[in-house]
ZAMARGU-4260 file (C-alpha; in steps of 0.2 Angstrom, whole numbers, plus 5000, padded with zeros to 4 digits):
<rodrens>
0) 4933/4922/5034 | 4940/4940/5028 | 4927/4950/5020 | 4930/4959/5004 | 4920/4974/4996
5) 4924/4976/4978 | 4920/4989/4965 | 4910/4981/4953 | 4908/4996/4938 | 4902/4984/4924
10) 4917/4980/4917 | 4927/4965/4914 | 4940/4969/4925 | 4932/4971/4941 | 4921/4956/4937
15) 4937/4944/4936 | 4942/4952/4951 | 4927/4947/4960 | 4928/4929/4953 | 4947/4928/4959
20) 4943/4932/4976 | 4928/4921/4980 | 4940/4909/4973 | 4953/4911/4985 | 4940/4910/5001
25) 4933/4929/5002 | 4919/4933/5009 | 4915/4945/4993 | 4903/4959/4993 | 4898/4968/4976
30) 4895/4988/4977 | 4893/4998/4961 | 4896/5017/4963 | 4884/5029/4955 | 4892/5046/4955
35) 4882/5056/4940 | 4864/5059/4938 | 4864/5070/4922 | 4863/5060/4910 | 4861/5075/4897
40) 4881/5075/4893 | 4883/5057/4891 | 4881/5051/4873 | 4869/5038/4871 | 4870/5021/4868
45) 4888/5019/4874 | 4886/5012/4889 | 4879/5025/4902 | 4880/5019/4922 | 4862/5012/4920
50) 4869/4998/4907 | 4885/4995/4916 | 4874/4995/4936 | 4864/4980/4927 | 4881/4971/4919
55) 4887/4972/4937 | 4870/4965/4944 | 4874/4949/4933 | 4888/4946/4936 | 4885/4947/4956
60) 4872/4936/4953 | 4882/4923/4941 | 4896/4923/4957 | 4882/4921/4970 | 4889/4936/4980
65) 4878/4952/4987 | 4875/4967/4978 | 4868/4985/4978 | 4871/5001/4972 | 4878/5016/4982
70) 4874/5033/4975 | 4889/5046/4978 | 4884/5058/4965 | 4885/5071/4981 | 4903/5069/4984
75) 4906/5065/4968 | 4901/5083/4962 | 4910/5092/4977 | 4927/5083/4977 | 4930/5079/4959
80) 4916/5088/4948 | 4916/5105/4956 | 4937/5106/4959 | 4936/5101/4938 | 4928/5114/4934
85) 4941/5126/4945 | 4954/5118/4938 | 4948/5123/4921 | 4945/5139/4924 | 4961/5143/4933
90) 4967/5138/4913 | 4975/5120/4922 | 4972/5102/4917 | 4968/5093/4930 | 4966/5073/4931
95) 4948/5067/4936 | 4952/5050/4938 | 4968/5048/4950 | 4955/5061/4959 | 4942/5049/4959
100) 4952/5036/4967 | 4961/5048/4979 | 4943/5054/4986 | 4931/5043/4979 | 4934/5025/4977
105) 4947/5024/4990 | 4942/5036/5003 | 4922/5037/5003 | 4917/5021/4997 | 4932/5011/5007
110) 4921/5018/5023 | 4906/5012/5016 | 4915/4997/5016 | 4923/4998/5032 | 4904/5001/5037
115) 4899/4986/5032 | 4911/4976/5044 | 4923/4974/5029 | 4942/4970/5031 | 4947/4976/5013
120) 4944/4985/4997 | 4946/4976/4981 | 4945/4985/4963 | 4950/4979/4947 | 4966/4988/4944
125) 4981/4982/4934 | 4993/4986/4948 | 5000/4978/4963 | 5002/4979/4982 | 5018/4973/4992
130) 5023/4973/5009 | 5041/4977/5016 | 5047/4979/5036 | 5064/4992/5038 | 5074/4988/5051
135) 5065/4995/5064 | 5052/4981/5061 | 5040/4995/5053 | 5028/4991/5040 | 5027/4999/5024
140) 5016/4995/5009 | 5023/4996/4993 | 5012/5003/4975 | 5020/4990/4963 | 5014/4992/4942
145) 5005/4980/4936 | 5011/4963/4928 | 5004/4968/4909 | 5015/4982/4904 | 5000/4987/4892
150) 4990/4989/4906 | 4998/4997/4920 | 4988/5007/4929 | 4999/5011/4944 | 5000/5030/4939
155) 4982/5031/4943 | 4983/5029/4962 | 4999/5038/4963 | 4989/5048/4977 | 4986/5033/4988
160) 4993/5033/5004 | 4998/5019/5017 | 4981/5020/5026 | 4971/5018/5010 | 4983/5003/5003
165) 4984/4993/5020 | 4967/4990/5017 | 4966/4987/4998 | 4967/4972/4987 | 4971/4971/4967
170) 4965/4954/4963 | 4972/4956/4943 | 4988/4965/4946 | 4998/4950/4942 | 4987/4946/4926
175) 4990/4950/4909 | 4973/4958/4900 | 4969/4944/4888 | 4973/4932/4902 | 4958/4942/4912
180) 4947/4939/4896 | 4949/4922/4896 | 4944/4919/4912 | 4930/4929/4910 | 4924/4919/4896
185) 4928/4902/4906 | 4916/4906/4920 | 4902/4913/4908 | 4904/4932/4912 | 4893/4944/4903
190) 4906/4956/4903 | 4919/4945/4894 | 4920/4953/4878 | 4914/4973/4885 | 4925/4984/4876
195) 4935/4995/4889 | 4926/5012/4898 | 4936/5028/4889 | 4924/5040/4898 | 4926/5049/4916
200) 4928/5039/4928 | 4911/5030/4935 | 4903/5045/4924 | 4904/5036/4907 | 4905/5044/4890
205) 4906/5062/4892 | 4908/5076/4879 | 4922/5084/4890 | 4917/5103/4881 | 4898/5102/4885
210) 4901/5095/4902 | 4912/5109/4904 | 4901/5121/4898 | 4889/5118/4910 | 4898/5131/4921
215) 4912/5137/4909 | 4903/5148/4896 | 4911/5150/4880 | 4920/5164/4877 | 4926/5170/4859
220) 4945/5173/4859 | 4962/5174/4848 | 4972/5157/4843 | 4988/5165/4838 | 5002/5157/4830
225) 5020/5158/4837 | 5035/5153/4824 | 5049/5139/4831 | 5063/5155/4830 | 5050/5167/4843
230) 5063/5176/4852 | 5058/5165/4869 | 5069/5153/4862 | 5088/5153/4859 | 5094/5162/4874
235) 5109/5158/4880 | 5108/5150/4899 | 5111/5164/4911 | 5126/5158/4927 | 5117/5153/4942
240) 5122/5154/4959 | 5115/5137/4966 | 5107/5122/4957 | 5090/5128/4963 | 5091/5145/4954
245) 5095/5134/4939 | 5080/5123/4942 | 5070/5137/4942 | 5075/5145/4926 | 5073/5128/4918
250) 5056/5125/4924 | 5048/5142/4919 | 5035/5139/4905 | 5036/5151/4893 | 5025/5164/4892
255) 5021/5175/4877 | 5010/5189/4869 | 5000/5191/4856 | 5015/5203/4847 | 5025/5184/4848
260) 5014/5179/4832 | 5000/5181/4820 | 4980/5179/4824 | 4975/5162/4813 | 4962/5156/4819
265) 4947/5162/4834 | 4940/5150/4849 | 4927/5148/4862 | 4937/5150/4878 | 4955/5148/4879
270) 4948/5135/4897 | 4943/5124/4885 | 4959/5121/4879 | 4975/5109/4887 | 4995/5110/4882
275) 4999/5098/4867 | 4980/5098/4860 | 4978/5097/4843 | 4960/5096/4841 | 4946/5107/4842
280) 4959/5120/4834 | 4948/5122/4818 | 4961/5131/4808 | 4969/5126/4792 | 4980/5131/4780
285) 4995/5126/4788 | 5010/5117/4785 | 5010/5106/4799 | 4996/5103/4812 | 4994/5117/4825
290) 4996/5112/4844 | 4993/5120/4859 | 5009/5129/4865 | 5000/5141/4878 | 4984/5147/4887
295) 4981/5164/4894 | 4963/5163/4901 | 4964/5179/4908 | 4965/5187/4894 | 4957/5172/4883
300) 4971/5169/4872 | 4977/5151/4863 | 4996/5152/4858 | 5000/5138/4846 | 5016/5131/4835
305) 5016/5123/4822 | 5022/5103/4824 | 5027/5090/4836 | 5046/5099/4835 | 5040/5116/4840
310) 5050/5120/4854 | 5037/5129/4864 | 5031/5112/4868 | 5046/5103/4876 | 5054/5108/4893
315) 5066/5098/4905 | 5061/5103/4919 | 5044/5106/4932 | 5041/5110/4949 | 5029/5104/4961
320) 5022/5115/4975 | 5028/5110/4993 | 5008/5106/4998 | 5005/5095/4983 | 5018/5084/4986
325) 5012/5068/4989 | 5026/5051/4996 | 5016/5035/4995 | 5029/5029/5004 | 5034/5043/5016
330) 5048/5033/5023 | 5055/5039/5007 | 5052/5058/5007 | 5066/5068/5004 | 5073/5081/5016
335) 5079/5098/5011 | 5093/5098/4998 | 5092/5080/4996 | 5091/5073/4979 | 5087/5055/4972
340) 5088/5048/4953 | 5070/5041/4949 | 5059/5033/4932 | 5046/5046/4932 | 5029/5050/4918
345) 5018/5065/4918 | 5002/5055/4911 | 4997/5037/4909 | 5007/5027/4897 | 5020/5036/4895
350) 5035/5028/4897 | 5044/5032/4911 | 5058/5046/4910 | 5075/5045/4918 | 5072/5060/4930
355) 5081/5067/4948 | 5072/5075/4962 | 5077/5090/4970 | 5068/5093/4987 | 5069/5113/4993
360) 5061/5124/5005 | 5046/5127/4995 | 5045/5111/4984 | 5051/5097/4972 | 5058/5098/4955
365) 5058/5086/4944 | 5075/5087/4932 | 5070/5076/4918 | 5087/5070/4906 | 5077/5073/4890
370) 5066/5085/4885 | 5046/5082/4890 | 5032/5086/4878 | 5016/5094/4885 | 5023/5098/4903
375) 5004/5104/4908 | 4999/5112/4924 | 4987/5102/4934 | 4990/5085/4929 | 5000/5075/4941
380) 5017/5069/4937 | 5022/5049/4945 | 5039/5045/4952 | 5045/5027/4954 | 5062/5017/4960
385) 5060/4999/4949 | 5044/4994/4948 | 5038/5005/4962 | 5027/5020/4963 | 5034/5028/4978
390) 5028/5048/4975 | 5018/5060/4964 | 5012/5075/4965 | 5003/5090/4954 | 5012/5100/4941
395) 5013/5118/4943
</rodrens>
């Protein structure tokens, strides 16, 4: 009998996970990660580990399987907590949750697991796992979305790699969410009608500004507002030589000063702050909401525009540093020069973007057909071929 170690967190989706592979023969072992002990920036009362440790405990014991609890709060804080807060100050966005699952869930806890004499993983991800041979006979494992298209939470592990999916199993990737409810509620489940985690992931609810401001200190600054006609805009594009001194161009974000606009407003610390935000701005009196078209944390400045149409928020095209490229499938990667047409997203649900790949010396760019909102530096962006997530990488 193959043995399983799943990630209970507390949720409903793990706990149908659990229930699906004692089903189908498992020997199934329950774990529960805790990865943060200060409770100070959680908000009470909606649902801290503690409460979701215990929902876990149940349902273990409602399936009959073993259970315990594996504290990780050390790693936690030095692979996801502590590069955070670099990130941050660097004035990027990072993503803690494909983090999480890149150095957490699927690389210290699968050897705890592998410890414990298992043969697989198991977590209660919307996504998929497929297997195809090449001609050699070789094996590859594919990252397939999940069947509920609502759900999908293949961009998530888009920093997987072979190792870590030859050994993993996603029990509800063929499931749609109400399906996974119902049989939750079938088999008497406490966590059948527990509304969805929204907090950090295993952390729980945080208030991402006092987490932050446990190392970040605030910092009073400018917000200034730039006008749609800033001379940044509007210039014709330069000839190029070659396609990658076009790429180039195309993917600079622009940069401004405080002479491209007017002081309306005055912040804490321009760290605090991401591309595309519109809360936390605190500054009325506008026509259309402010967002946030540009950080300078060096010098602790917000540039913002006024509404979605601003075109300091759109840009075509991004670039991906040559040592954060990441091939799921590295039978895949592309050589030098090569190019290839993909579906690719820069953040969970949003639809994927017809986009071609330009591989060169010192990277990847992404050359999207229509203009993206928010391209933010930091966050990773997802490249797939059908229904496959074959690459990612972070955005510089």
């Amino acid at each position: 009998m193959k043995k399983v170690v799943i990630g209970l967190s507390g949720g409903v989706d793990s706990s149908v996970a659990a229930y699906l592979l004692k089903d189908q023969g498992y020997d199934v072992i329950g774990l529960f990660m805790k990865n943060w002990h200060d409770d100070s920036v959680t908000i009470s009362k909606e649902c801290p580990w503690l409460e979701d440790s215990n929902d876990a405990l149940i349902v273990a014991e409602k399936l009959g399987i073993p259970f315990q609890t594996v504290d990780l709060s050390v790693q936690y804080k030095e692979r996801i907590v502590d590069y955070m807060f670099r990130e941050y100050e660097r004035g990027r966005t990072p993503n803690p949750d494909i983090l999480c699952n890149r150095e957490i869930k699927f690389d210290v806890f699968l050897k705890i697991a592998l410890d414990l004499g298992a043969d697989y993983v198991a977590t209660g991800h919307y996504c998929r796992k497929g297997i195809v041979k090449n001609s050699s006979g070789e094996t590859h494992y594919q990252l397939l979305a999940g069947k509920d298209p609502n759900k999908d939470q293949s961009y998530f592990l888009c920093q997987l790699s072979q190792e870590q999916l030859a050994k993993t199993l996603f029990p509800i990737g063929d499931l749609l969410k109400p399906e996974v409810r119902r049989i939750a509620a079938e088999n008497q489940l406490i966590t059948a009608e527990k509304k969805d985690s929204q907090g950090l992931c295993f952390i729980g609810k945080v208030r991402l500004p006092d987490f932050l401001q446990q190392q970040l200190k605030p910092k009073k600054g400018d917000i200034i507002e730039v006008p749609a006609n800033a001379s940044h805009y509007g210039h014709l594009v330069p000839n190029f030589d070659s396609k990658e001194q076009e790429l180039a161009y195309l993917s600079e974000k622009p940069s401004y000063n405080k002479e491209d606009g007017k002081i309306v407003g005055a912040h804490q610390g321009a760290h605090y702050f991401t591309i595309g935000q519109r809360k936390g701005l605190d500054v009325g009196g506008t026509k259309e909401p402010l967002f946030v078209i540009g950080t300078n944390v060096d010098e602790n400045v917000i540039y913002t525009g006024q509404g979605k149409a601003h075109p300091g928020l759109y840009r075509k095209t991004l670039f991906v540093h040559r040592e954060e490229v990441h091939w799921v499938r590295p039978d895949l990667e592309l050589k030098i020069d090569d190019s290839m047409e993909v579906m690719a997203r820069i953040r969970y649900r949003q639809t994927l973007q017809k986009a071609t790949l330009y591989q060169v010396a010192g990277g990847l760019y992404a050359d999207f057909e229509q203009k993206q909102a928010a391209i933010t530096e930091g966050q990773f962006i997802a490249w797939y071929l059908g229904e496959e997530l074959v690459g990612s990488g972070v955005i510089s």
